[in-house]
Gaussian input, Z-matrix of N, CA and C with variables (Angstrom, degrees):
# hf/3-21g

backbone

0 1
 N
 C     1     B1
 C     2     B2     1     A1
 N     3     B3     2     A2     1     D1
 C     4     B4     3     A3     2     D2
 C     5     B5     4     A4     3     D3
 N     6     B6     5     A5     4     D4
 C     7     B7     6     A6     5     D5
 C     8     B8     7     A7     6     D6
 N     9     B9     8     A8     7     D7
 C    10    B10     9     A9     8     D8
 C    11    B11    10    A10     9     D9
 N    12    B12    11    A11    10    D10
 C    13    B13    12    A12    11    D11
 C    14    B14    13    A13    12    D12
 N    15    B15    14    A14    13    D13
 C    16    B16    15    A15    14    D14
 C    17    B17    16    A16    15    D15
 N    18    B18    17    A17    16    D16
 C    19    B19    18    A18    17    D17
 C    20    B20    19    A19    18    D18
 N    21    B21    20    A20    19    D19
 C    22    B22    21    A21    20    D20
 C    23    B23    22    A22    21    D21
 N    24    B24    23    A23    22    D22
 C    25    B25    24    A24    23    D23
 C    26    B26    25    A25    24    D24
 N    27    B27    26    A26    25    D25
 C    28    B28    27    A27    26    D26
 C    29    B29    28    A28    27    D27
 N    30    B30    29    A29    28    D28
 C    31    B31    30    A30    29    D29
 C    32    B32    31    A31    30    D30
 N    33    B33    32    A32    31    D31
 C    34    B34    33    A33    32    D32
 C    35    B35    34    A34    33    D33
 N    36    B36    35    A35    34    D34
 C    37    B37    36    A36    35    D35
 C    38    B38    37    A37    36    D36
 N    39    B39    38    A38    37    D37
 C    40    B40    39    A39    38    D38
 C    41    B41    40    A40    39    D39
 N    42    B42    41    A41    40    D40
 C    43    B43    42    A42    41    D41
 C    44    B44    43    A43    42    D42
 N    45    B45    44    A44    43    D43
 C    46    B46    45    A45    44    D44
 C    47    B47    46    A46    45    D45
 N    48    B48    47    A47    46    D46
 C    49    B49    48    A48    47    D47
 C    50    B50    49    A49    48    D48
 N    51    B51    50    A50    49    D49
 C    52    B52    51    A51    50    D50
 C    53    B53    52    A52    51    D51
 N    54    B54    53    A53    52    D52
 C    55    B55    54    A54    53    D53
 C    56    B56    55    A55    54    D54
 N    57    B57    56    A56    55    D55
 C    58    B58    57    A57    56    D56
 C    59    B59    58    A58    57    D57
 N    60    B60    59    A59    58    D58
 C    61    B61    60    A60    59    D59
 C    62    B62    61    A61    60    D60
 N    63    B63    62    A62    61    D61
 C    64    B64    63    A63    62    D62
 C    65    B65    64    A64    63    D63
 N    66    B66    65    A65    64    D64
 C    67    B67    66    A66    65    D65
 C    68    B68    67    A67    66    D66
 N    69    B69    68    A68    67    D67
 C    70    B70    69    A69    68    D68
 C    71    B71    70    A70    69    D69
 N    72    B72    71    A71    70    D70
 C    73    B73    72    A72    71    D71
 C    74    B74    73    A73    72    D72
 N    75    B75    74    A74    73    D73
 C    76    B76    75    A75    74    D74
 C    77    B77    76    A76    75    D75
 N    78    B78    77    A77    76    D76
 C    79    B79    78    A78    77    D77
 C    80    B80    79    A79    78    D78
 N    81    B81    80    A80    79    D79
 C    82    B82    81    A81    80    D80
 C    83    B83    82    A82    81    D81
 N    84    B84    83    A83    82    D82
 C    85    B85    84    A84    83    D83
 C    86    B86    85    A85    84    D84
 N    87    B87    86    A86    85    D85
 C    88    B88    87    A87    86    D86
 C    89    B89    88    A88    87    D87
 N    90    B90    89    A89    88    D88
 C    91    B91    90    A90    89    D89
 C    92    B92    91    A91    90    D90
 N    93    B93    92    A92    91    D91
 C    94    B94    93    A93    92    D92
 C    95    B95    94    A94    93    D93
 N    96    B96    95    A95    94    D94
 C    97    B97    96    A96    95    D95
 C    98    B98    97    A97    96    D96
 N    99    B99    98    A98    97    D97
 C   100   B100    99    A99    98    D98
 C   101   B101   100   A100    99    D99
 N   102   B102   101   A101   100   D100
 C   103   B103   102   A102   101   D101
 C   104   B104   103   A103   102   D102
 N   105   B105   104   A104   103   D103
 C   106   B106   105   A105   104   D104
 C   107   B107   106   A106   105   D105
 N   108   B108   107   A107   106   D106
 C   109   B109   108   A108   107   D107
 C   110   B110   109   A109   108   D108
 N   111   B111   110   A110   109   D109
 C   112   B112   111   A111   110   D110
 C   113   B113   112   A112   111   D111
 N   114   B114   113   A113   112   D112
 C   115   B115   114   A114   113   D113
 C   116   B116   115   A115   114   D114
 N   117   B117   116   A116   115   D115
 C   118   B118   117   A117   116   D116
 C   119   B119   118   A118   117   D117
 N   120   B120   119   A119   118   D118
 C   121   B121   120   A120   119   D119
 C   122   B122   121   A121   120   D120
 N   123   B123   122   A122   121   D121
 C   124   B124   123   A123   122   D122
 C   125   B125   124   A124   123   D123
 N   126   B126   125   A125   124   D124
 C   127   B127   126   A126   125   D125
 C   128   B128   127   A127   126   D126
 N   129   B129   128   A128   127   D127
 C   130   B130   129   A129   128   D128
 C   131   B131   130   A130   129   D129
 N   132   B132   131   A131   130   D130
 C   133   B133   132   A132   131   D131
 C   134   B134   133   A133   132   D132
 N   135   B135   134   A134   133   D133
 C   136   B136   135   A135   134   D134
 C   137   B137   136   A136   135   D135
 N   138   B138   137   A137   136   D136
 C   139   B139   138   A138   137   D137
 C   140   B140   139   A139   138   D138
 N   141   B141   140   A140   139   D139
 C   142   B142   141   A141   140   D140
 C   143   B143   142   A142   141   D141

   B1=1.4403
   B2=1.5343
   B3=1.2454
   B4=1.3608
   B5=1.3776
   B6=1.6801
   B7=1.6410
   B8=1.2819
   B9=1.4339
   B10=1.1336
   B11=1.3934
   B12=1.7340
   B13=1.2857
   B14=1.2921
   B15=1.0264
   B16=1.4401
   B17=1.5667
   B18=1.6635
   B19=1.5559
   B20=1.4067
   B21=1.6175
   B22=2.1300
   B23=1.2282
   B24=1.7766
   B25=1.1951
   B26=1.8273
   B27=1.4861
   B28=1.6860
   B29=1.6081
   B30=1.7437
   B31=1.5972
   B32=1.6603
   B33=1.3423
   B34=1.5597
   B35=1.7915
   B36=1.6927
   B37=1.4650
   B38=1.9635
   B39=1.9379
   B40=1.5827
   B41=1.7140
   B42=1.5715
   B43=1.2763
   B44=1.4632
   B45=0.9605
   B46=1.3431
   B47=1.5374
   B48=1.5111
   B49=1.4378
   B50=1.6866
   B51=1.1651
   B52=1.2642
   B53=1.7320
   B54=1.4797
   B55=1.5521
   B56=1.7209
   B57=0.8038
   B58=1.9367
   B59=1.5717
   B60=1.4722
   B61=1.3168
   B62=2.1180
   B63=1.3859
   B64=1.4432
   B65=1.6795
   B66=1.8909
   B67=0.9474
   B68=1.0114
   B69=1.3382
   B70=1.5861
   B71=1.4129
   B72=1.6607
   B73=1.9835
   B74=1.1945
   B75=1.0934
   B76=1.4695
   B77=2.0676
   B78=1.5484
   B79=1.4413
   B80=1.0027
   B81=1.7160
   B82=1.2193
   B83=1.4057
   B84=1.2293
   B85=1.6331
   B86=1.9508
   B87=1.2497
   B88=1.3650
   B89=1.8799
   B90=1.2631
   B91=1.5256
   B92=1.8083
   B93=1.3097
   B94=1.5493
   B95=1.7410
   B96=0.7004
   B97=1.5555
   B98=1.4524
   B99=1.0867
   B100=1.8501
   B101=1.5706
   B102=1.1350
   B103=1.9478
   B104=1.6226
   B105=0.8574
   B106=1.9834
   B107=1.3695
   B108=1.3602
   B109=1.6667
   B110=1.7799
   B111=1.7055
   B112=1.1256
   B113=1.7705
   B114=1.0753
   B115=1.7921
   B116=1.4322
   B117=0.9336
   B118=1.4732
   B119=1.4532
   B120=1.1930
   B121=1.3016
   B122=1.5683
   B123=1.4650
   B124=1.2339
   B125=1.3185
   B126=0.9709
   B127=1.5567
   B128=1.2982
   B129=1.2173
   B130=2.0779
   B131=1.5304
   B132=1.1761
   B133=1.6212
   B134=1.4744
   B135=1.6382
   B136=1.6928
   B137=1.5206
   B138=1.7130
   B139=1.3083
   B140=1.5326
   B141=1.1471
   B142=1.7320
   B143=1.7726
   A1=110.43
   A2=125.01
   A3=132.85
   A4=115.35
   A5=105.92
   A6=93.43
   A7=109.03
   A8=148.34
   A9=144.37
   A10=116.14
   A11=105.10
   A12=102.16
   A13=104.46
   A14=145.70
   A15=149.32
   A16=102.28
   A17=108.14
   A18=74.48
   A19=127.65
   A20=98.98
   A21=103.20
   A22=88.68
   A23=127.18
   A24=122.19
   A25=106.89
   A26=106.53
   A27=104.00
   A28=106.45
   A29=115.09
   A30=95.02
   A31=97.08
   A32=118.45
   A33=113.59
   A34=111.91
   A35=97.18
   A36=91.27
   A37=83.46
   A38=118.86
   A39=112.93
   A40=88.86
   A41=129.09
   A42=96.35
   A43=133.76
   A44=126.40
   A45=151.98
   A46=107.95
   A47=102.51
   A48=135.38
   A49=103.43
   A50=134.11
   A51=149.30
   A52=91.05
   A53=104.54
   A54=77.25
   A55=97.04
   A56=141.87
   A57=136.50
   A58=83.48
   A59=90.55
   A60=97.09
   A61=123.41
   A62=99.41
   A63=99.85
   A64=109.05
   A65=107.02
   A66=95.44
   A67=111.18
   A68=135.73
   A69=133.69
   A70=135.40
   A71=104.83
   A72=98.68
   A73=93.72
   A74=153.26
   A75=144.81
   A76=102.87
   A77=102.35
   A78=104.55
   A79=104.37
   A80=132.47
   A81=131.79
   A82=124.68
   A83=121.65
   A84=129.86
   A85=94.13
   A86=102.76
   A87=71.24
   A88=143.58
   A89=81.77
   A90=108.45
   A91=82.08
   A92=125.54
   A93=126.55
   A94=96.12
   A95=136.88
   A96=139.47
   A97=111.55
   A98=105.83
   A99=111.10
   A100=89.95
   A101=121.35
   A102=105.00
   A103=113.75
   A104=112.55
   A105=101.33
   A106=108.36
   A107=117.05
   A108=128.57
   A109=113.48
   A110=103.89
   A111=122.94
   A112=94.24
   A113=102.71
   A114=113.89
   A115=108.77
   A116=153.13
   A117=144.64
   A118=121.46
   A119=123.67
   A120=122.12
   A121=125.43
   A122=113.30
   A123=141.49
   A124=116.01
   A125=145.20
   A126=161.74
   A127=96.02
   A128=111.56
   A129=113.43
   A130=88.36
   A131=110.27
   A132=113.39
   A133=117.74
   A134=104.51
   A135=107.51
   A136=118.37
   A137=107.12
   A138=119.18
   A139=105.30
   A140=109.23
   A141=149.95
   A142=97.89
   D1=-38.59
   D2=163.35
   D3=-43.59
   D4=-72.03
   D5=-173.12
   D6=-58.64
   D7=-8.78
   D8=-162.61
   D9=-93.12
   D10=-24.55
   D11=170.37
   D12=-97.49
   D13=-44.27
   D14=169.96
   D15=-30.84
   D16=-60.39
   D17=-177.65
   D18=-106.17
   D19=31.98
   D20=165.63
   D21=-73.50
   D22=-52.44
   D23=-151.50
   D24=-62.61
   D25=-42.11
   D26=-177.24
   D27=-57.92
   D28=-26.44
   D29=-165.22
   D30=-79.96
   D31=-21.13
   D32=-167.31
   D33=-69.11
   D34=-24.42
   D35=-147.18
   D36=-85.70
   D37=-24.18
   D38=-161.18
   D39=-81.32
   D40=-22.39
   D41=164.57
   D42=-86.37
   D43=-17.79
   D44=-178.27
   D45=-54.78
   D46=-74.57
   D47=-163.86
   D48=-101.75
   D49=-64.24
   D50=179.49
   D51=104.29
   D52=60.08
   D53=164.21
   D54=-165.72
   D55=-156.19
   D56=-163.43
   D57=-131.51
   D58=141.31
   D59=158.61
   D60=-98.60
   D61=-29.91
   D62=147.07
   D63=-146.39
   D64=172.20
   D65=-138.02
   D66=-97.58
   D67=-36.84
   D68=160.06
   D69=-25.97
   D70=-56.75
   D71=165.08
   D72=-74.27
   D73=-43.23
   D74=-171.01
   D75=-31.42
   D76=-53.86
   D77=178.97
   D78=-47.21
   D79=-66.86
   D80=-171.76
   D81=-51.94
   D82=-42.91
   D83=168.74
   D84=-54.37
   D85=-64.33
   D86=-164.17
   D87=-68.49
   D88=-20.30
   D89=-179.48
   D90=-57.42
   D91=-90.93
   D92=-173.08
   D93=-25.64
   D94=-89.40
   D95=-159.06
   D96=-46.62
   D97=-7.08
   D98=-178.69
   D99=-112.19
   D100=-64.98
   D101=166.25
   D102=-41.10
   D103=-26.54
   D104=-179.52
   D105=-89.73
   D106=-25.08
   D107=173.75
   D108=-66.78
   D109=-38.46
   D110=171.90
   D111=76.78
   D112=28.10
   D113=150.91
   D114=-58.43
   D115=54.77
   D116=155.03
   D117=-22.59
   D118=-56.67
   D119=168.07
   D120=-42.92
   D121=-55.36
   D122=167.39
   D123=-66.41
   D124=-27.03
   D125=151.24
   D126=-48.87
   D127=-87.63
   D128=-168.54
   D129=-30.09
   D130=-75.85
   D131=-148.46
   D132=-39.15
   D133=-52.70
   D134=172.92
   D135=-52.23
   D136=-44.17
   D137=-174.16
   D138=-40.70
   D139=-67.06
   D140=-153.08
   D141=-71.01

């Protein structure tokens, strides 16, 4: 239930704000959002 709110809250705050509100799901939000962008470059990196 934690990570789940942790990371609605990270996806609300990187569209909102463009920025994580903490930092660990933050990785995960972003890595996903750069795979749906089909950023590849940007993807590895967060992934990685």
């Amino acid at each position: 239930m934690l990570a789940l709110v942790a990371g609605s809250m990270d996806a609300w705050t990187l569209f909102s704000a463009q920025t994580f509100a903490t930092g660990q799901s933050g990785d995960v939000v972003q890595s996903g959002y750069r795979l749906v962008q089909r950023d590849w470059q940007a993807f590895s990196f967060s992934a990685l």
